[in-house]
C-alpha positions as CSV (number, residue, x, y, z in Angstrom):
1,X,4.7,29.8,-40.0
2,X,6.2,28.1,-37.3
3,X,3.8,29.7,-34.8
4,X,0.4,29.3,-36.7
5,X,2.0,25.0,-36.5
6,X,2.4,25.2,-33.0
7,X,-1.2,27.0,-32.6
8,X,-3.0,24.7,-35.1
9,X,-1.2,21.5,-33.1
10,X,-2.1,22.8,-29.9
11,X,-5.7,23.1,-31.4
12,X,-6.0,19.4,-32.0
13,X,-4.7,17.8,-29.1
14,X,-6.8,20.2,-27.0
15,X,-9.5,19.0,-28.9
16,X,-8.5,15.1,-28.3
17,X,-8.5,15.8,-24.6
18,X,-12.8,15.0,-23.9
19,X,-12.1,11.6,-26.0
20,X,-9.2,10.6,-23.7
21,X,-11.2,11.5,-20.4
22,X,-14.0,9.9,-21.4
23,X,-11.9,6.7,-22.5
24,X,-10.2,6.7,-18.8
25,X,-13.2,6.9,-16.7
26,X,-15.1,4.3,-18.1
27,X,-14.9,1.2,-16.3
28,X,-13.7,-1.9,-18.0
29,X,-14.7,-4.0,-15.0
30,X,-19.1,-4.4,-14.9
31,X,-20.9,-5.4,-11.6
32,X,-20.9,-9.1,-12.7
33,X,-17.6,-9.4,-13.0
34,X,-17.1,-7.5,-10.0
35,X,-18.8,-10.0,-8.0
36,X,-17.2,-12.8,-9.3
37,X,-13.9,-11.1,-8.3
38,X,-15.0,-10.2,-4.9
39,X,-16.9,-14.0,-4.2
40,X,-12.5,-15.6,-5.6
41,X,-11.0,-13.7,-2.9
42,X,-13.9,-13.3,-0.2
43,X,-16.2,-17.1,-1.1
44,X,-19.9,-16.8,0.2
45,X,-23.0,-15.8,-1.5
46,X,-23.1,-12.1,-2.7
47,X,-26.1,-9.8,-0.8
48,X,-26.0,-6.8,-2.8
49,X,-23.7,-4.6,-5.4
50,X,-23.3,-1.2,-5.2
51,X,-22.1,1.5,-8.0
52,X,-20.1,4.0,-6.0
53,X,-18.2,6.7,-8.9
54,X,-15.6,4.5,-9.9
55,X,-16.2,1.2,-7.7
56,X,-17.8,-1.7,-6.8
57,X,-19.3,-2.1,-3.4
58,X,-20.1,-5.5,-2.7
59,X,-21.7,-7.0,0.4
60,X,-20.7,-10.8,1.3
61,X,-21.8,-13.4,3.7
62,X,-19.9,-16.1,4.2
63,X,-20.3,-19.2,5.2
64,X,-19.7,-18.9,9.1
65,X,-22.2,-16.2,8.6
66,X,-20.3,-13.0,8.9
67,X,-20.7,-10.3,6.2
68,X,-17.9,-8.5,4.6
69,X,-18.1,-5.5,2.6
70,X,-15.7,-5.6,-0.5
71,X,-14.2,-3.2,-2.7
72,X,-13.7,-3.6,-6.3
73,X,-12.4,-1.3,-8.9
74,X,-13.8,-0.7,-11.6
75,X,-10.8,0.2,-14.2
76,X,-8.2,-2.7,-12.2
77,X,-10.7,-5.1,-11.0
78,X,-8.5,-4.8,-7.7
79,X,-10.2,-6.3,-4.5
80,X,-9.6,-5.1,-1.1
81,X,-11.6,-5.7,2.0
82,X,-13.7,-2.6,3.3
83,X,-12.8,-2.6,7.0
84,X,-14.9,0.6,8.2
């Protein structure tokens, strides 16, 4: 009995384990929003957005006329400068 439990349990969280990965690696952060959060930290007008797996790669110029290229992710909306 307390084998065919264990077997039956295992059975259903094995089969919960598509709608939790699925759940996690959606972003909850969309390229509008990304933009916005890039233009608060880095202000200028935005040149382009980029969809890279799980980030935003955003292309800035500012207002002395440099461009910067800022990452936002997608799940924490977290912005960091891209200094490559």
């Amino acid at each position: 009995m307390l084998r065919s439990t264990a077997i039956l349990l295992l059975v259903v969280l094995l089969s919960l384990l598509p709608i939790a990965a699925s759940a996690s690696s959606s972003p909850s952060v969309n390229k509008e929003q990304a933009a916005e959060l890039a233009l608060q930290r880095f202000p200028g007008r935005v040149l382009n957005v980029k969809t890279e797996q799980q980030n935003y790669r955003i292309r800035v110029l500012q207002r002395d006329g440099r461009v910067v290229t800022v990452i936002v992710d997608g799940r924490t909306g977290r912005v960091t400068r891209d200094d490559r």
